[in-house]
N, C-alpha and C positions, 0 to 999 in steps of 0.2 A: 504493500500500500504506500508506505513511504518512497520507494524507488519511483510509482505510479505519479505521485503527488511532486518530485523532485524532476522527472520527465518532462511532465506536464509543464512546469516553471520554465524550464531551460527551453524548452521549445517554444511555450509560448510569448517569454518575456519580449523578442524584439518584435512580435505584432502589436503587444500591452496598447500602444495607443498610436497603431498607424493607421489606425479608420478614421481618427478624429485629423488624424496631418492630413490623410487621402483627403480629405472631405473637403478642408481647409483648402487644399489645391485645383481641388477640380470647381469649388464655387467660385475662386477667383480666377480663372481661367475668363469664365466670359467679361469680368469687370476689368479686367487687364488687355484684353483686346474691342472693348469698347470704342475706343479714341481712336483705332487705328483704321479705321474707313475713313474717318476725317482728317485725315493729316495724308492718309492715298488722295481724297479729293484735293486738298491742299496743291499738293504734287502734281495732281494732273491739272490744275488749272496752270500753276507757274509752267509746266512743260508747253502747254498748248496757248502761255501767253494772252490770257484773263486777266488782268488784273483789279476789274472790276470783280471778278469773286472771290479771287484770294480772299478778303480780308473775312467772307463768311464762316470758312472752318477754323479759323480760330475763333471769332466770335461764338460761335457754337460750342468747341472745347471752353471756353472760358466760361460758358452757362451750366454745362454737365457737370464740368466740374467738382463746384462741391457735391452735388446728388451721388455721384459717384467716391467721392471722400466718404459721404454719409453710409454708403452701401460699405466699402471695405470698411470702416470702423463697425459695422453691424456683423461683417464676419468673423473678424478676430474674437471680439466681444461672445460671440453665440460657439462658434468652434476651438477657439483658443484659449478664451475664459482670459482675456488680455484687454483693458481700456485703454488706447491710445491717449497721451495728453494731448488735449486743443490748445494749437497756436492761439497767441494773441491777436483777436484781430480787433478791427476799427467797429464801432459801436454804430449801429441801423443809423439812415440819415435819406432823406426823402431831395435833397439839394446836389446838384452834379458834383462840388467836392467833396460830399462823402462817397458821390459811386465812383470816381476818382482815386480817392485814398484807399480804396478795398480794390480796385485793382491793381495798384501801385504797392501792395503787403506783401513781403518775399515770403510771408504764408499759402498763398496764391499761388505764385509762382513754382514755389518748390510742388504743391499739388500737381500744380500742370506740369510739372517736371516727372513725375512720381507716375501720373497715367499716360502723359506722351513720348514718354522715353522709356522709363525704366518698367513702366507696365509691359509692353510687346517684347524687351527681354527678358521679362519673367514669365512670359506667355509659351514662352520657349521652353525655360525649360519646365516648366506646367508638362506642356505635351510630352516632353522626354519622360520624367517622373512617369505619369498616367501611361504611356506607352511603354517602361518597363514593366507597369504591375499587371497589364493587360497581355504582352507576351509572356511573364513570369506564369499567370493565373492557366493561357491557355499551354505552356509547355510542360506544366507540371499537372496539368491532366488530360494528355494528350490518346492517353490508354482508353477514356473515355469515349474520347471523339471517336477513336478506331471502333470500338466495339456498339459504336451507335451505324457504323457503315454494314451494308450487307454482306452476308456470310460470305460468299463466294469471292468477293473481291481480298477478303483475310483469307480465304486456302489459295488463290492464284498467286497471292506477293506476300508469301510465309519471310520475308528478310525485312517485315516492318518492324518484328518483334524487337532488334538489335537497335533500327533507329530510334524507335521509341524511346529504349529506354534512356540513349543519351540526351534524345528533345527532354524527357523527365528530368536526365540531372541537373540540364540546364535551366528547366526551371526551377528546382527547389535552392537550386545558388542565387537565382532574381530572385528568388522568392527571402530568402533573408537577406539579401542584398539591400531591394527593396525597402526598407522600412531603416537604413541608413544613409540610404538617396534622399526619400521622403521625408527624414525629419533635416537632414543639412539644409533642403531648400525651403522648410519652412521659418528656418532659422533665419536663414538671408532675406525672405520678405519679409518676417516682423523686423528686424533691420534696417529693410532698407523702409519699411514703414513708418518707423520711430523716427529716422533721418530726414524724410522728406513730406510725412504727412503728421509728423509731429511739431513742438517746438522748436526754435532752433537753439544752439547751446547758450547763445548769449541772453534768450529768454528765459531759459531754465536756468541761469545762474540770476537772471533780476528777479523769478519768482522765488528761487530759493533767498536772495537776500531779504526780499520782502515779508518770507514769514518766518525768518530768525530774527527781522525787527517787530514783527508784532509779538513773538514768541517773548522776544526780551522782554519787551514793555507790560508787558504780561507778569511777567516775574519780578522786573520792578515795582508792579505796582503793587504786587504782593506782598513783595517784602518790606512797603511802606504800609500796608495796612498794618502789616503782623506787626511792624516795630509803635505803630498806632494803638493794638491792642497791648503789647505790652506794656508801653507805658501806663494807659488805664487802667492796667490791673494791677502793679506797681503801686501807683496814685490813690486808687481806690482801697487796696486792700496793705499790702507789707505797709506802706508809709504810712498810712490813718492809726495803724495799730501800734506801731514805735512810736506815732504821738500822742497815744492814749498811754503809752508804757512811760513816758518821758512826762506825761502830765503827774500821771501816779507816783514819780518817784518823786518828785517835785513836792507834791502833798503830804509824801511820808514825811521827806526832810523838813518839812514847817510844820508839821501838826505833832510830828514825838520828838517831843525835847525832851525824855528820859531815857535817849537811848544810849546805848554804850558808844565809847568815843569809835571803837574797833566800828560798831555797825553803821554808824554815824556814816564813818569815811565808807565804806563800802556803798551804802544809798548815795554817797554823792558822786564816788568813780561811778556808778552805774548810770547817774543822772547825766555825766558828763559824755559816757559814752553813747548813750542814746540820743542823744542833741548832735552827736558827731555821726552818727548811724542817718538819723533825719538828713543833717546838709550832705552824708555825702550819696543816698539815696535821692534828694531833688538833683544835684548834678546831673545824675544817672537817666533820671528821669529826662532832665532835659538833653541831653545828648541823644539820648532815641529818637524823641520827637515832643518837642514843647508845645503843650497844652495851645498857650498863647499864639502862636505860629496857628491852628488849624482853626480858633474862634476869630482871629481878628488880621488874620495875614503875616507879610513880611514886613511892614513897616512898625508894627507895634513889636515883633518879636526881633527885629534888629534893635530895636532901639532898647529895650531891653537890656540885650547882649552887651552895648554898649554904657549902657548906666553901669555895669559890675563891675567895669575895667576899669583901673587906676589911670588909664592913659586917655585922656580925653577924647572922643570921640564924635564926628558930624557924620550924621548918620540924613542920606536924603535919598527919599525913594517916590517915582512917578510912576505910577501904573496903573492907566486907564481902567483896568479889570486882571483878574486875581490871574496867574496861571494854572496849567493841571497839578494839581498836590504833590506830586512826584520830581518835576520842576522846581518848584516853589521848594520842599524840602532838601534839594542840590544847592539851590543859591544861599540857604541858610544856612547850611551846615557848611559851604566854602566862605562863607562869612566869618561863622566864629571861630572856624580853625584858623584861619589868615588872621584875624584878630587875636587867637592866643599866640600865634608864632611873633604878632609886634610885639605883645609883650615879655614874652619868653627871650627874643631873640636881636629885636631889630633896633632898644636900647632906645627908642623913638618918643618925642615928645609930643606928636599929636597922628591922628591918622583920619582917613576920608572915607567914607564908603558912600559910592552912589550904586542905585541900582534903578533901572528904564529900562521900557518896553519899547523897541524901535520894531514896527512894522510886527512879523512873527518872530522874533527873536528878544531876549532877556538879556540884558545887559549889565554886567555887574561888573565894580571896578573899586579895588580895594587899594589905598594909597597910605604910607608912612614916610616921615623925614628921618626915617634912621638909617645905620648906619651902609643898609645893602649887603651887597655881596649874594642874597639867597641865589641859589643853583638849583636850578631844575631836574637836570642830568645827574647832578651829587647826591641828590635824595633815593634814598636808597629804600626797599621794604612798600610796605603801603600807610606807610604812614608820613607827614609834612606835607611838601611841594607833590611828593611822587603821589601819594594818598588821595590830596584834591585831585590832579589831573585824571586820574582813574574815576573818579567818583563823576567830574563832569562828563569824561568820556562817555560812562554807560549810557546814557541819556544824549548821544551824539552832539554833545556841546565840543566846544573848543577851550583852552587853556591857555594862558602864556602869561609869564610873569620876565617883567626887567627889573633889572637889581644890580646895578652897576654898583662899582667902589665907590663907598662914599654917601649913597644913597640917590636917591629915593627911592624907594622900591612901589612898583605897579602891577599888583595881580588883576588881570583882565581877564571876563570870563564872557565867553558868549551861549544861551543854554536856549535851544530852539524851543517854541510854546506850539501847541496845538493849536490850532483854530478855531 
C-alpha cells in the first residue's frame, strides 16, 4: 500500500498543477493574438500606401486596449490565483486634456506594448507548449488509435507493433516533459505581465515610500498618544498619592510634639523625601508631555519652559491655528532641550525663541549670545544636537544649527504641518 501511495506521488507530482498552467495558456492564447489583425491591417495599408487609414488601427488598438488588460488580469486572477498591481493612472476627466494625459501615461503604452508586441511572441510559444501536450497526449496512446483501426489492416502491417511502441516512449518523455515547458512559460508571462501591464519600478518605489510615511505617522502618532496616557496616569494616580503621602507626613510632624527626637527626624527625612519624589515626578511628567502644551498650545507651554530658567528668556510665537499634536509636541520638546543645553552649556546671558507658521510649514528658531562652538557632527548617541535632529527628522522636518566660535548660536528648525 505504501509503495502504491509513494508510486502514485512520484508519478503524479509533475502533472500536480499542469491543468491549471495548460488552462492558463491556452485562455491567453486568443487574448494574445487579438491585436495582431490590427497591426497586419496597419501593415497592409503602409504597404499599399493609405495613409489616410493608417492612423485607424492604432486608434482601434488604443480602445481595446484596456478591455483586453481587463481580460488578462481576469485570467491570472481566476487561473493563477495572482492580482496584478494597477499602474497609476490619470483620474476620469470629460475635457480633451484629460483624454490627453491618459494617452500620454507610459501605463498605456507599456499595455500596448505588452498586446502588440510581446503578446504575438507569447502567442508563439502558447502554440508550441499546446502542441507538445497534444503530440505528447496522442503519442502516448497511440496503441489506442491502432486498435480503434480495423482488424485486417493490424494482421496485413504486423511491424506496427515495434513503431508503436517507440511513438509510446516518445510520448511519455513529452509527456513529463510537458509540464516543465508549461510551467517555464507560464513563468515568463506572469513576468512579462508584472513588467509591462503592471506598475513601473519607479511607481512601486513612490507607493512603497508613501505607505512607510503613512505607516510612520501612524506610529508616531501613537507613540504621542501613549506618552499622553502616561502622563495622565502619572498625574492622576502615583503623583496625587505622594501628595497625599507628603500632606500626611506634614500633619504628623505639626500635630505630635511628643515624639521621640529618633522619630521626629525620620517623619521629617521622609517628608523631605516625598517633596523630592513630587518635583522630580512633575519633571517627568512634563518631559512626556505637559498637560499645559495639549489644553492651551505652544505659546502658553513655551512660555512656561521659559519662566523656570535662570537665563532670561523672549519667548514669541504666531500661529494662525494650532498644528497636528505630533508637530506641535516636536517643536516643544526641541525647544526645551535647546533651552537646557543654553543653560547647561552655552554660558549665555539671554536667549530668543521664535516660533511661525509660514504657508504649511512650522518654523522654529532658537537663538543664545553664548559662547558657540555646538557641533552637530560631535554629538554623538541620541541625545543633545544629534537627539533633536532625529527627533525633527521622524516627522520629515529639517534641522540645522550655526555655532561658530565665539557665539551666537542659531538652532533652526523647519517641521512640515498638515493641512
Amino acid at each position: 500500500m505504501q509503495f502504491t501511495t509513494w508510486l502514485r506521488l512520484v508519478l503524479g507530482w509533475p502533472f500536480r498543477r499542469a491543468g491549471r498552467r495548460t488552462a492558463l495558456i491556452a485562455a491567453g492564447l486568443p487574448l494574445h493574438l487579438a491585436v495582431l489583425p490590427l497591426w497586419l491591417w496597419l501593415l497592409g495599408t503602409m504597404a499599399a500606401l493609405v495613409p489616410a487609414v493608417a492612423p485607424l488601427p492604432v486608434l482601434l488598438t488604443l480602445v481595446v486596449t484596456p478591455l483586453l488588460t481587463a481580460g488578462q488580469r481576469l485570467r491570472y486572477r481566476a487561473l493563477a490565483g495572482k492580482d496584478l498591481p494597477r499602474p497609476a493612472v490619470p483620474g476620469p476627466g470629460r475635457n480633451w486634456k484629460s483624454a490627453v494625459r491618459r494617452l500620454t501615461t507610459r501605463a498605456l503604452w507599456r499595455q500596448v506594448c505588452y498586446h502588440a508586441v510581446a503578446g504575438p511572441l507569447l502567442a508563439v510559444l502558447d502554440l508550441a507548449v499546446l502542441t507538445v501536450w497534444a503530440c505528447a497526449l496522442v503519442a502516448a496512446s497511440i496503441y489506442v488509435w491502432i486498435w480503434a483501426l480495423p482488424p485486417q489492416w493490424r494482421l496485413t502491417d504486423l511491424g506496427y507493433t515495434t513503431q508503436a511502441a517507440y511513438i509510446t516512449a516518445c510520448g511519455l518523455a513529452l509527456l513529463f516533459l510537458g509540464p516543465r515547458l508549461t510551467g517555464a512559460r507560464v513563468r515568463l508571462d506572469i513576468r512579462t505581465a508584472e513588467v509591462l501591464l503592471g506598475p513601473s519600478r519607479t511607481e512601486k518605489l513612490a507607493r512603497r515610500v508613501a505607505d512607510l510615511a503613512e505607516s510612520r505617522a501612524g506610529v508616531l502618532d501613537a507613540a504621542d498618544a501613549e506618552r499622553r496616557r502616561i502622563e495622565r496616569d502619572l498625574h492622576d494616580g502615583a503623583q496625587q498619592r505622594l501628595v497625599s503621602l507628603a500632606v500626611n507626613l506634614g500633619l504628623a510632624r505639626a500635630t505630635l510634639g511628643d515624639l521621640p527626637e529618633d522619630a521626629r527626624r525620620v517623619i521629617d527625612e521622609a517628608h523631605r523625601e516625598a517633596k523630592e519624589a513630587i518635583a522630580e515626578l512633575n519633571n517627568l511628567v512634563r518631559g512626556l508631555h505637559p498637560a499645559v502644551l495639549e489644553d492651551r498650545g505652544l505659546d502658553a507651554a513655551l512660555s512656561g519652559v521659559a519662566a523656570r530658567l535662570p537665563v532670561p528668556v523672549r519667548v514669541a510665537v504666531d500661529l494662525p491655528r494650532r498644528p497636528s499634536p505630533t508637530v506641535e509636541a516636536v517643536a516643544y520638546f526641541v525647544v526645551s532641550e535647546a533651552l537646557t543645553n543654553v543653560v547647561k552649556h552655552a554660558q549665555a546671558t539671554r536667549a530668543d525663541v521664535t516660533v511661525e507658521r509660514i504657508g504649511e510649514t512650522l518654523l522654529v528658531v532658537v537663538a543664545d549670545d553664548g559662547a558657540g562652538g555646538a557641533d552637530l557632527a560631535a554629538a554623538g548617541g541620541g541625545t543633545g544636537l544629534a537627539g533633536l535632529a532625529k527627533r525633527v527628522a521622524s516627522v520629515d522636518g529639517t534641522f540645522s544649527c550655526r555655532s561658530p566660535a565665539g557665539g551666537p548660536t542659531v538652532i533652526t528648525v523647519e517641521l512640515p504641518c498638515a493641512p
